[in-house]
FIRO-783741 format. One line per 10 residues: number of its first residue (from 1); their letters; for each residue x, y, z of C-alpha. Coordinates in Angstrom, 2 decimals. Example, Ala and Ser with C-alpha at 12.3 -4.5 7.8 and 13.67 -1.06 7.14 Angstrom:
1> AS> 12.30/-4.50/7.80  13.67/-1.06/7.14
//
This chain:
1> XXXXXXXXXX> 0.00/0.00/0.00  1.57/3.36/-1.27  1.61/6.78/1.02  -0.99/8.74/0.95  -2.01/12.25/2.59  -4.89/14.60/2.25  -5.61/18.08/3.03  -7.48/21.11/2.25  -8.51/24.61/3.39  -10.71/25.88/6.43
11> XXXXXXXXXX> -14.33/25.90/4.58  -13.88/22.79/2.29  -14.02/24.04/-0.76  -11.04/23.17/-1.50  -9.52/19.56/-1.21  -6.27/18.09/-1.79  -4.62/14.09/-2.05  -1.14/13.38/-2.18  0.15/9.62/-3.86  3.29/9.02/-2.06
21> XXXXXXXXXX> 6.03/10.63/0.22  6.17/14.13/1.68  9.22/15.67/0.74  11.75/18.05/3.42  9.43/20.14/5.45  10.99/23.12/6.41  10.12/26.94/8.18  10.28/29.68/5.80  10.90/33.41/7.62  10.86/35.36/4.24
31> XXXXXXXXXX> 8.46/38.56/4.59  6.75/36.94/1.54  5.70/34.18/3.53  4.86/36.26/6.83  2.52/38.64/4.56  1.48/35.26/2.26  0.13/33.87/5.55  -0.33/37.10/7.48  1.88/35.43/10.45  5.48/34.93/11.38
41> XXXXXXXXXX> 6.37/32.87/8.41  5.51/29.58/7.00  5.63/25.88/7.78  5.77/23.87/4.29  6.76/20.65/2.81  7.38/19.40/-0.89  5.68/17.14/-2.74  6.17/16.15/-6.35  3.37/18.28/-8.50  2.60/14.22/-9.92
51> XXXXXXXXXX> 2.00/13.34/-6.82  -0.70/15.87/-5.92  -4.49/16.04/-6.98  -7.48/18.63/-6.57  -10.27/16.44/-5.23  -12.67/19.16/-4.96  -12.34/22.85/-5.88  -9.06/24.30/-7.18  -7.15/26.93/-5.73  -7.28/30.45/-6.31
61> XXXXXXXXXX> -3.37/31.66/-7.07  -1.54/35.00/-6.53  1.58/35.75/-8.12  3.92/37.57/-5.34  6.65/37.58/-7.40  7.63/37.09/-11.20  8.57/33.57/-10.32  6.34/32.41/-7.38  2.67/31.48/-6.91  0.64/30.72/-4.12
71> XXXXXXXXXX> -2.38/28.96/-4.23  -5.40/29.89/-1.62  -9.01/29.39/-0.83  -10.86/31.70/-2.89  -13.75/31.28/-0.17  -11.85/31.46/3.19  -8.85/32.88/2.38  -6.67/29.46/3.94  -3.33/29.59/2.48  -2.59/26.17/0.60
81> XXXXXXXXXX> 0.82/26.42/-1.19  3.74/28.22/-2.95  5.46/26.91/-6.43  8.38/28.46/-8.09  8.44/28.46/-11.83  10.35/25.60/-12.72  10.27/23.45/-10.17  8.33/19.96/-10.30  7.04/20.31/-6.57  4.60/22.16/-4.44
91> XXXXXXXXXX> 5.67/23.84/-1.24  2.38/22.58/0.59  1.38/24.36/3.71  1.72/21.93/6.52  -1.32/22.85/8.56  -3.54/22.76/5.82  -2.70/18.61/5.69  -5.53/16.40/7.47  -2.66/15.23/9.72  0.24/17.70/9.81
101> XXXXXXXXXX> 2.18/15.84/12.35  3.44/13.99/9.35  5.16/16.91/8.36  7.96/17.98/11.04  9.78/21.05/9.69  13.58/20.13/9.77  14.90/23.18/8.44  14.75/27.12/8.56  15.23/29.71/5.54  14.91/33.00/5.19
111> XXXXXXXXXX> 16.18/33.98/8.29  17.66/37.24/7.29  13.52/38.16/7.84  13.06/36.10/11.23  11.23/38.32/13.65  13.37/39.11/16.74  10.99/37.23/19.13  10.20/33.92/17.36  12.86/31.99/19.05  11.02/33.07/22.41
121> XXXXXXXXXX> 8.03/31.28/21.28  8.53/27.71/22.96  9.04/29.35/26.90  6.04/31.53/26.50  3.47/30.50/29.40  0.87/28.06/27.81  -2.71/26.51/28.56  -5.58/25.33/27.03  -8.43/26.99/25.28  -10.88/24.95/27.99
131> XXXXXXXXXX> -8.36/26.86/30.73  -9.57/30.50/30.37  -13.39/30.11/29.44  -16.27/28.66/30.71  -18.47/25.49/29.84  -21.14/28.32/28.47  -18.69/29.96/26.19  -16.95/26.78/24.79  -20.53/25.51/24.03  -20.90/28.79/21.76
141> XXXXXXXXXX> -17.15/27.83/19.93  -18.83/25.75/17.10  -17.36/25.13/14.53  -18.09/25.28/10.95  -14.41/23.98/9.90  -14.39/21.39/7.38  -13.18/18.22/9.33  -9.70/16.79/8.82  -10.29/14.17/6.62  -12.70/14.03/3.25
151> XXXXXXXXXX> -16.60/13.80/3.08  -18.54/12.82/0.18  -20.31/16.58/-0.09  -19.76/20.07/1.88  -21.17/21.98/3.54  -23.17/19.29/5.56  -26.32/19.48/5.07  -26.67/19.36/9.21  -24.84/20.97/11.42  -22.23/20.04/13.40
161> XX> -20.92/17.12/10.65  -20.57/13.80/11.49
//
């Protein structure tokens, strides 16, 4: 049985497979990447372009440079990749995967754009989301995020899915 991941954006409307291996996963600090995914940067991993498939919707694309685009959600806005002209892979984003634990970044570029307090991030206090609200206000967090793995139709035509 061959390696296989899925994926897709916030809403659903767009849905992704990938046939076989993730490539390197890495952190990209670049200031296209923090404005691509309005955040400090971007987690992504390769995959071979024959290796991926649109299983529903197709991706909205923005060129940010002459030789880059990155693909989105036209409907939610959920950031799904970057591909350099040339190149026979995707950089997928790594939490748009159904299971992006499979995807552990082992690398770092564009550092010459890393924001002065990322390294702090890991000794920052932590807790839950269940921590600071109460049983009334996480009954009210519903979500309408498409699940992480594929459904025969979306939106459901109940809410929440199964």
């Amino acid at each position: 049985m061959s390696e296989a991941h899925s994926g897709g954006c916030q809403c659903g409307a767009v849905r992704y497979r990938i046939d076989g291996p993730l490539g390197r996963a890495g952190i990209c600090h670049c200031r296209m990447c923090q404005k691509a995914f309005g955040s400090w940067g971007a987690a992504l991993v390769s995959v071979e372009i024959a290796a991926l498939s649109w299983t529903r919707g197709r991706p909205a694309e923005f060129r940010s440079s002459p030789r880059v685009a990155r693909g989105f959600c036209k409907e939610c806005g959920t950031p799904l990749y970057m591909q350099e002209d040339g190149w026979q892979s995707y950089d997928i984003a790594i939490g748009s995967l159904d299971n992006p634990e499979a995807a552990p970044p082992s690398e770092q570029v564009g550092i010459e754009s890393k924001l002065s307090w990322f390294d702090g991030l890991p000794s920052l206090p932590a807790h839950s989301t269940a921590e600071d609200r109460t049983p009334e206000d996480l009954a009210k967090l519903t979500t309408r995020q498409h699940p992480d793995h594929d459904t025969a139709s979306w939106p459901p035509l109940t809410w929440p899915p199964a």
